[in-house]
C-alpha positions in Angstrom: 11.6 -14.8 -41.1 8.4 -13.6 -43.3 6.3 -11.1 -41.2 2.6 -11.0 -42.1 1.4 -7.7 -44.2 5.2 -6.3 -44.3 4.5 -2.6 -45.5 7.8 -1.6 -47.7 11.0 -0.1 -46.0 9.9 3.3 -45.0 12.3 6.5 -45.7 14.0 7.5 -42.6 11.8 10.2 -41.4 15.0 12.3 -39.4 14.1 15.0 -42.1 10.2 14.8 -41.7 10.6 15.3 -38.0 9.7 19.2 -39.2 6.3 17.7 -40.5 4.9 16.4 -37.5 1.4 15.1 -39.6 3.6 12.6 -41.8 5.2 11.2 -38.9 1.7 10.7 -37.3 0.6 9.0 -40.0 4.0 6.6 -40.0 3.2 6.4 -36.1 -0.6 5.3 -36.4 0.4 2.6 -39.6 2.8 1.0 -37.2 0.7 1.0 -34.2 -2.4 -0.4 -36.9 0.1 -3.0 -38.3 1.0 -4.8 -34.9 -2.2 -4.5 -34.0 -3.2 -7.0 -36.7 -0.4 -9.4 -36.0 -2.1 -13.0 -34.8 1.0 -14.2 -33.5 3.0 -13.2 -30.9 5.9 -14.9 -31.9 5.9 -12.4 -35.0 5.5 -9.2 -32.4 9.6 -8.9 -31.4 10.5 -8.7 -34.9 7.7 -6.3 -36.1 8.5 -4.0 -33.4 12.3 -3.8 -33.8 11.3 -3.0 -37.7 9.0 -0.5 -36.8 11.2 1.4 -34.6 14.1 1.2 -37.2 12.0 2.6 -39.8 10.4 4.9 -37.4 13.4 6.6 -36.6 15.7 5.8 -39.7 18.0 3.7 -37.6 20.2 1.1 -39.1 19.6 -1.3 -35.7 16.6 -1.8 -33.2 17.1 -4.1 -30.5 14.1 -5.6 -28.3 15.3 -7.4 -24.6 13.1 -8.7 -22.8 12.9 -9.4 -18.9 12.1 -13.1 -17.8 9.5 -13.6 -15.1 11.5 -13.2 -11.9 14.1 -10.1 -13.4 17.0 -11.8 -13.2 17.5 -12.7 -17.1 17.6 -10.5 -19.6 16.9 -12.0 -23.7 17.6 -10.3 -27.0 14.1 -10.8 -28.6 14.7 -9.4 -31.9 17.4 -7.4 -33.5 16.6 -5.4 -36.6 20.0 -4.7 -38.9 20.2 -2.4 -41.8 16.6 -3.2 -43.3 16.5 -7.6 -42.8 15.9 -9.3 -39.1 18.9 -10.8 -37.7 18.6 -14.3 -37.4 19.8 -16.5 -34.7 19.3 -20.1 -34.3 18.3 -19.1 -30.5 17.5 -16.5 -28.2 20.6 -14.7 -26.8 20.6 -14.5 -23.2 22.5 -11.3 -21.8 24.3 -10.8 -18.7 23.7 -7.4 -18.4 26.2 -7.3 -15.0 28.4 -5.4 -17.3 26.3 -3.7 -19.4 26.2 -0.3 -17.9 24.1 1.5 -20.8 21.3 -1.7 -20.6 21.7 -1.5 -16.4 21.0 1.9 -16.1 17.9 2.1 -18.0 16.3 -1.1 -16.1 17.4 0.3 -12.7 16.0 3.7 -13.1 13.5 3.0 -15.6 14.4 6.2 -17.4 15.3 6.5 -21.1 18.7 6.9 -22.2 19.8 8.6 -24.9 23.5 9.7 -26.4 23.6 12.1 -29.5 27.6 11.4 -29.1 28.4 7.4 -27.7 32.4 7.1 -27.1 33.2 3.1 -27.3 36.1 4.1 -25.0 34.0 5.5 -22.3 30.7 3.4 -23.0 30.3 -0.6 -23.0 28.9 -1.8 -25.9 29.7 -5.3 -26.5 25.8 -5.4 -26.8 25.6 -3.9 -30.1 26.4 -6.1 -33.1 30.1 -5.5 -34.9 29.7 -3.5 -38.1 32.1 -1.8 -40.8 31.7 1.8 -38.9 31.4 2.4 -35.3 28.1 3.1 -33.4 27.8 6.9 -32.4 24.4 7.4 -31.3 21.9 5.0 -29.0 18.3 6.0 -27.7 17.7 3.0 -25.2 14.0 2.8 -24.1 12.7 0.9 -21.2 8.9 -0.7 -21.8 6.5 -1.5 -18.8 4.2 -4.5 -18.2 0.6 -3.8 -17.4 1.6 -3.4 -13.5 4.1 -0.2 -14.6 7.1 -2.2 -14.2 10.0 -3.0 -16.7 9.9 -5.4 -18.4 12.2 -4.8 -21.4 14.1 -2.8 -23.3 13.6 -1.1 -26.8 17.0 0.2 -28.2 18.0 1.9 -31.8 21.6 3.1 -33.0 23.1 5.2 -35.8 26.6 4.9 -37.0 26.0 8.8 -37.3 25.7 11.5 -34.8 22.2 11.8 -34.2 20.2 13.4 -31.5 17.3 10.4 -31.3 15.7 11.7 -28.0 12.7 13.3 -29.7 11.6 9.5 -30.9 11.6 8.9 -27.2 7.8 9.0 -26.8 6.8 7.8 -29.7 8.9 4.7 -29.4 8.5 4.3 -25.9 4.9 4.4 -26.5 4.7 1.9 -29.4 6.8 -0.7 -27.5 4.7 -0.5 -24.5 1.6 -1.1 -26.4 3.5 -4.0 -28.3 4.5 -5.9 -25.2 1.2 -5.8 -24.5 -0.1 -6.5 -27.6 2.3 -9.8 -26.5 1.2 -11.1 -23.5 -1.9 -10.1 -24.5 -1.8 -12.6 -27.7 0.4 -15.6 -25.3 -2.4 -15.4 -22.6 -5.0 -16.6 -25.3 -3.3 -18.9 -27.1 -1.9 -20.8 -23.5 -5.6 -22.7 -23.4 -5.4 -24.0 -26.9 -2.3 -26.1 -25.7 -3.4 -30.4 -25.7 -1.5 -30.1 -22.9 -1.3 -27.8 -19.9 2.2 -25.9 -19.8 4.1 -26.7 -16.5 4.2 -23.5 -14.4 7.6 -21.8 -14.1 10.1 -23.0 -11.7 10.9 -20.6 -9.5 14.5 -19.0 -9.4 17.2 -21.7 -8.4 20.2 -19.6 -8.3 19.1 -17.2 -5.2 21.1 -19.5 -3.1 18.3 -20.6 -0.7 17.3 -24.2 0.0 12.9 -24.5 0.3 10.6 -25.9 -1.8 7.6 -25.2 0.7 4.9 -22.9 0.6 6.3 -20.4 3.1 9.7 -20.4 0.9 7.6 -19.9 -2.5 6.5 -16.8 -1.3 10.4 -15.2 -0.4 12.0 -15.7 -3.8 8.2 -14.5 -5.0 9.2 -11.1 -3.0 12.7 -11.7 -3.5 11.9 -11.2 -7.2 10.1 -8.0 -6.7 13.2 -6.2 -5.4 16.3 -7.4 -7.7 16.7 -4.6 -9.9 15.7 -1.4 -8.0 17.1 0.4 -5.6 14.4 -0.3 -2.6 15.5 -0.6 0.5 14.4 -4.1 2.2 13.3 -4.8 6.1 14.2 -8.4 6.8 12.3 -9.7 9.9 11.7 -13.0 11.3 12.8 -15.1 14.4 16.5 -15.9 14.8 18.5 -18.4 12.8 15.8 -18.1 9.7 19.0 -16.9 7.9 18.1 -13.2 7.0 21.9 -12.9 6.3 21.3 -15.4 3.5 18.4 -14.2 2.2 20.2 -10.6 2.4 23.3 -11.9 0.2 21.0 -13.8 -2.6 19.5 -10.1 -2.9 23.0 -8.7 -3.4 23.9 -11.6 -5.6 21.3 -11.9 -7.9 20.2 -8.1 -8.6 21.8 -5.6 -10.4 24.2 -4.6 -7.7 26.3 -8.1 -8.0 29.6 -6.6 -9.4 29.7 -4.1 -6.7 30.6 -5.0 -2.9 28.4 -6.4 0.1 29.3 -5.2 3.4 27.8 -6.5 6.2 27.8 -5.0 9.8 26.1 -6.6 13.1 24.4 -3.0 15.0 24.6 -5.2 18.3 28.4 -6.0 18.3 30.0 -2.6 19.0 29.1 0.1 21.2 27.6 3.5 20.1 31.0 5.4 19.0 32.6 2.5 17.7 29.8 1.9 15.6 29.3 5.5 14.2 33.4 5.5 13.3 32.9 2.0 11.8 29.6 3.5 9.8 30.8 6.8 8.9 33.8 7.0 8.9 36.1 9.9 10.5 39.2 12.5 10.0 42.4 12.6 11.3 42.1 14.1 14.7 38.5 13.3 15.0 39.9 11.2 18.5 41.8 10.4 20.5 43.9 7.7 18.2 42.6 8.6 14.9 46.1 9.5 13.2 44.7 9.4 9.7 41.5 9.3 7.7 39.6 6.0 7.0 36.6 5.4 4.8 33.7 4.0 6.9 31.2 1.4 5.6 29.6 3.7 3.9 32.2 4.2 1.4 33.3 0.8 1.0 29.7 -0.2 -0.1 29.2 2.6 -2.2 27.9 1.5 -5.4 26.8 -2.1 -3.8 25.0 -3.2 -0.8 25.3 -2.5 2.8 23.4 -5.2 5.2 22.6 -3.8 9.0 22.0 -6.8 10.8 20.2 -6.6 14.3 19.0 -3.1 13.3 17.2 -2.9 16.5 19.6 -2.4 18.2 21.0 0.3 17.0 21.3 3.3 19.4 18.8 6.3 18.6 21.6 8.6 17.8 23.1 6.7 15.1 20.0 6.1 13.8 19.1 10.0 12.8 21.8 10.1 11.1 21.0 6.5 9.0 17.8 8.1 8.4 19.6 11.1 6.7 21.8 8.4 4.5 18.9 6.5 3.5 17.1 10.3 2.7 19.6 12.1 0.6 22.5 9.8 0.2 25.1 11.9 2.1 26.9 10.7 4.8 29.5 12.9 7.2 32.3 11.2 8.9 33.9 12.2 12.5 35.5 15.4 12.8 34.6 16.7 9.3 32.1 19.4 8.6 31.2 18.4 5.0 29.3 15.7 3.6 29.4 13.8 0.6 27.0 11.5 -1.4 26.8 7.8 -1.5 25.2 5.2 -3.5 24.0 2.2 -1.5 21.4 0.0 -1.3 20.4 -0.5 2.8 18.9 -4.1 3.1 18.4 -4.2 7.2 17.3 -7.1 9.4 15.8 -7.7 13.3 13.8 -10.6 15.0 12.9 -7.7 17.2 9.0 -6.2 16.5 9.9 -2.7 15.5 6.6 -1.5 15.9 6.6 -2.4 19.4 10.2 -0.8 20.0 8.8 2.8 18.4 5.6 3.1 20.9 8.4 2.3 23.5 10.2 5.3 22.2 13.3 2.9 21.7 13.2 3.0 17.7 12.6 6.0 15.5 9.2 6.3 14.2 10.4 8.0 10.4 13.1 5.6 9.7 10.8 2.0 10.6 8.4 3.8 7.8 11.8 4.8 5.4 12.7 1.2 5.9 9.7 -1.2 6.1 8.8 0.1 2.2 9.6 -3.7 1.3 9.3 -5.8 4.4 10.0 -9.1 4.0 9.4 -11.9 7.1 11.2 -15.0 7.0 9.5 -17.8 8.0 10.7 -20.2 11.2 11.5 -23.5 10.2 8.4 -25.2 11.9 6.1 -23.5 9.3 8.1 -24.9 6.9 8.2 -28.6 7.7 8.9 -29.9 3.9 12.6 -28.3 3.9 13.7 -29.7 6.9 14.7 -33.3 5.4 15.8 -30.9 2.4 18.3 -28.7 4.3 19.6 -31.9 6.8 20.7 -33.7 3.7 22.2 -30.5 2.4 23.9 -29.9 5.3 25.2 -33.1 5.8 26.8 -33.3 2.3 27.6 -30.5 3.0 29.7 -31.5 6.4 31.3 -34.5 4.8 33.1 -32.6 2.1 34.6 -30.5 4.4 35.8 -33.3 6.6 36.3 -35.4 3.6 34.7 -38.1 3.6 32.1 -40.0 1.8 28.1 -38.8 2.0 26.3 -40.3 4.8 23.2 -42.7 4.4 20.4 -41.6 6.3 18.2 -43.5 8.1 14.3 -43.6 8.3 14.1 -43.2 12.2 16.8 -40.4 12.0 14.5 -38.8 9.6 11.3 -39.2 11.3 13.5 -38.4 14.5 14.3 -34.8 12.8 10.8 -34.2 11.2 9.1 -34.3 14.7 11.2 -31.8 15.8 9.9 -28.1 16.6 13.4 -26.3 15.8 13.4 -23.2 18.3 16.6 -22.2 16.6 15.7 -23.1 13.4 18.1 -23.4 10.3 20.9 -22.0 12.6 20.1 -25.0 15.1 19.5 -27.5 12.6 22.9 -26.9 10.6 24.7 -27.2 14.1 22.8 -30.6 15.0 23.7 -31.8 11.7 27.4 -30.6 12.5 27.5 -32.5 15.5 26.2 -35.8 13.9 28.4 -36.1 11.4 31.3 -35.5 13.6 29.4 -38.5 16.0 29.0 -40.7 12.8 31.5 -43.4 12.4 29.6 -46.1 10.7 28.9 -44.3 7.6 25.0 -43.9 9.1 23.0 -41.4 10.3 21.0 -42.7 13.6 18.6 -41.1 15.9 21.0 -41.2 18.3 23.7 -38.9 16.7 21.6 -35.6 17.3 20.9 -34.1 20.5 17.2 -33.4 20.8 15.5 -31.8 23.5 12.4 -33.4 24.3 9.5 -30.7 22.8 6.8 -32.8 24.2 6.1 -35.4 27.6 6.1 -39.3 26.9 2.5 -40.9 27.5 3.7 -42.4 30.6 5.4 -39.9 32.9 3.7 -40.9 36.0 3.2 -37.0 36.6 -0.2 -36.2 37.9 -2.7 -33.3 35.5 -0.9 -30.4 38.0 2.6 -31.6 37.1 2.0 -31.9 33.6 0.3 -28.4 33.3 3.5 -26.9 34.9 5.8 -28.8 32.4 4.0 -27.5 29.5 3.9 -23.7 31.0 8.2 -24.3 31.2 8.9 -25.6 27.7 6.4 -22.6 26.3 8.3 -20.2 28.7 11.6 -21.7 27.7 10.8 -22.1 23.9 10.1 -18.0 24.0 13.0 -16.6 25.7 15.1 -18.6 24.1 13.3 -17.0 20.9 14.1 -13.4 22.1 17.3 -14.5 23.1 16.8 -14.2 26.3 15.1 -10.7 26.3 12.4 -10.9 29.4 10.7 -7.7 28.1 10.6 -9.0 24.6 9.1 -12.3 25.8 6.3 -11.3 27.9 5.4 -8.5 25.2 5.0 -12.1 23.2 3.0 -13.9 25.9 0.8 -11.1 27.0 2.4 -10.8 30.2 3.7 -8.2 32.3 7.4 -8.5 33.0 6.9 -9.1 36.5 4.5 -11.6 36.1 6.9 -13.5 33.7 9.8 -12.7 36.6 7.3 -14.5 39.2 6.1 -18.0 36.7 10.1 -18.1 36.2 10.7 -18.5 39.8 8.4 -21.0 39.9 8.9 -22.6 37.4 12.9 -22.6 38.2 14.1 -21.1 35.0 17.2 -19.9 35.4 19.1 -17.8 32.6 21.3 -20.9 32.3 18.3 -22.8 30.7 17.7 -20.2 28.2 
């Protein structure tokens, strides 16, 4: 691959690091020398040259970051003085790649004057005659100060390359720029308008709609750091899912994902089940055992229904989610963790802090990336979408062939205002199949409830008033799962008000 106005290959400057005016003047002609590339398909290879030469490495490595941070490309790959060519671009699974991971994660450089292949992975770097004993691995931000790529360099010999740091870090930043700077103006000259991206396929999730685009656009934003994540929305938008696809996709995949429900045990079971405890803690506690805590250390631990967690328990999240230290029952010293809280609640949190009910510092700790799911009547375009999926999805695990569908049954489904949403839509579809013996889908294998009065009810204006007062009642408890208080916070009621219209309206807890 020829480069345009390729200056000669430079002496490595580890001696001239005493003369900091030479080195200035290498800086500035590399910096002046992408600057006048036209192309920024010859930018990846310019830069790995320039940071070979730059700091008399025998290899410079460029990686780059697709769009949505879940793929990571090598670029370019600069190897003792001639670009490495490679019929493609090599896509890197940097799960393993510890060295890469940790530079992308904590967007801090890395650099080892002494690299151990037995105590470092580095199936990254290329094979060559003499082993690899020092890496300075750089990571380069976009123009909204996030990572975007990596700039690495190597020596077979022991070398202390942390005082290229800056330099390098400085000329790769300005490069990448220099390269979307360079693929922005050229994307109009196109005969043809470039499709946009297709957004990630592999987070697990089933959507196409508008609602949906924008969760994998957030889910995006949060794959490789270590932020914690507020999942809200009503029930059965499947947070859980949405939770796992985080865990799945980031840079926390290897490790494990622990999930825990705050509203299935009661306060000490849950603390013990958390935390942790000592033998002798309790009464029954014969030995010690890890809590959750422990067991996600490194990965991902998912609080589900994190509203109701009791205000106790959740001083002492607050301190895990602080400073990373976590004390189990009966012991009186503490000890650091490293995991990433993703938590979730169809409750409104705000509302449960002016009641006193939530702590005020840890909604803030954890709404720093809230993300709301949306119910599946905003998103009418998936529900054909996730009823064929789930019905393929039903037949394999009883067996049997894929079902047809037919138009009423689909019409019958898209008219439908889901209260339950995905949950209540996979179980309908569940029930269905089971109902299906012809091979067909019919209108009359899925038990609807009626969200709406036929035309002709022979009810008179007062009758139909009350009707419509009961399914909105109805449709809200059953959102808040039957939580009165909740509900007529939602309608603007009082709770006695909402007691009374029940009464008369004869809704019974049975109904909800």
């Amino acid at each position: 691959m020829s480069l345009p106005e390729r200056i000669p290959e430079a002496v490595p400057l580890l001696g001239q690091i005493s003369q900091p005016l030479a080195y200035a003047e290498q800086l500035l002609q590399q910096f002046t020398r992408l600057a006048r590339l036209a192309g920024a398909e010859h930018l990846p290879a310019a830069l790995t040259e320039a940071a070979a030469q730059l700091s008399g490495c025998r290899l410079a490595q460029l990686y780059l970051l697709d769009s949505t941070h879940t793929r990571l490309t090598l670029a370019a790959e600069w190897l003792d003085g001639q670009l490495a060519e490679h019929e493609a671009s090599l896509p890197s699974d940097y799960d393993g790649e510890q060295l890469l991971q940790y530079c992308l994660c904590q967007n801090r450089p890395l650099s080892l004057a002494s690299l151990d292949p037995s105590l470092h992975e580095t199936s990254f770097l290329p094979v060559i005659n003499k082993p690899w004993r020092s890496l300075l691995c750089l990571p380069l931000q976009d123009e909204q100060a996030r990572v975007a790529g990596l700039l690495l360099v190597a020596s077979s010999g022991t070398r202390d390359l942390e005082g290229f740091a800056a330099s390098l870090a400085n000329l790769g930043t300005f490069a990448l720029a220099q390269h979307q700077l360079l693929q922005r103006l050229r994307a109009p000259q196109a005969s043809q308008p470039e499709p946009s991206p297709a957004l990630p396929s592999d987070y697990g999730l089933i959507g196409s709609s508008p609602a949906m685009r924008g969760v994998y656009q957030l889910i995006s934003k949060v794959l490789h750091n270590p932020t914690s994540v507020l999942l809200t929305g009503e029930t059965g938008t499947g947070k859980e899912l949405v939770a796992r696809a985080i865990h799945d996709c980031g840079f926390r995949r290897s490790q494990a994902f622990i999930v825990q429900n705050c509203a299935s045990l009661p306060e000490n079971l849950l603390e013990s089940e958390l935390f942790g405890y000592r033998k002798g803690a309790f009464t029954g506690a014969d030995r010690d055992r890890k809590g959750l805590f422990d067991a996600a250390d490194g990965g991902t631990l998912f609080l589900d229904e994190i509203g109701d967690m009791p205000l106790a328990l959740q001083a002492k999240l607050l301190r895990v989610l602080q400073e990373g230290e976590v004390r189990p029952l009966g012991s009186t010293q503490t000890h650091t963790v490293d995991v990433r809280i993703i938590a979730a609640t169809h409750r409104d949190l705000r509302a449960l802090v002016e009641e006193g009910r939530f702590r005020e510092d840890l909604f803030y700790r954890l709404s720093h990336f809230p993300i709301e799911l949306p119910p599946l009547r905003a998103r009418a375009e998936d529900i054909l979408q996730l009823a064929r999926h789930f019905a393929t999805e039903a037949a394999c695990f009883l067996q049997r062939d894929p079902y047809r569908w037919s138009e009423a049954a689909l019409d019958h489904l898209a008219g439908y205002a889901f209260p339950g949403n995905v949950r209540e839509l996979k179980g309908l579809i569940a029930r269905a199949v089971l109902l299906c013996e012809g091979g067909e889908l019919l209108p009359e294998h899925f038990n609807l409830q009626p969200t709406h009065l036929p035309e002709d009810s022979g009810m008179n204006l007062r009758e139909r008033l009350e009707q419509v007062e009961r399914n909105l009642l109805l449709d809200c408890l059953r959102k808040n799962r039957g939580n009165q208080s909740q509900a007529a916070r939602e309608l603007g009621l009082p709770r006695r008000t909402l007691l009374y219209r029940m009464s008369r309206l004869q809704i019974s807890q049975a109904d909800v």
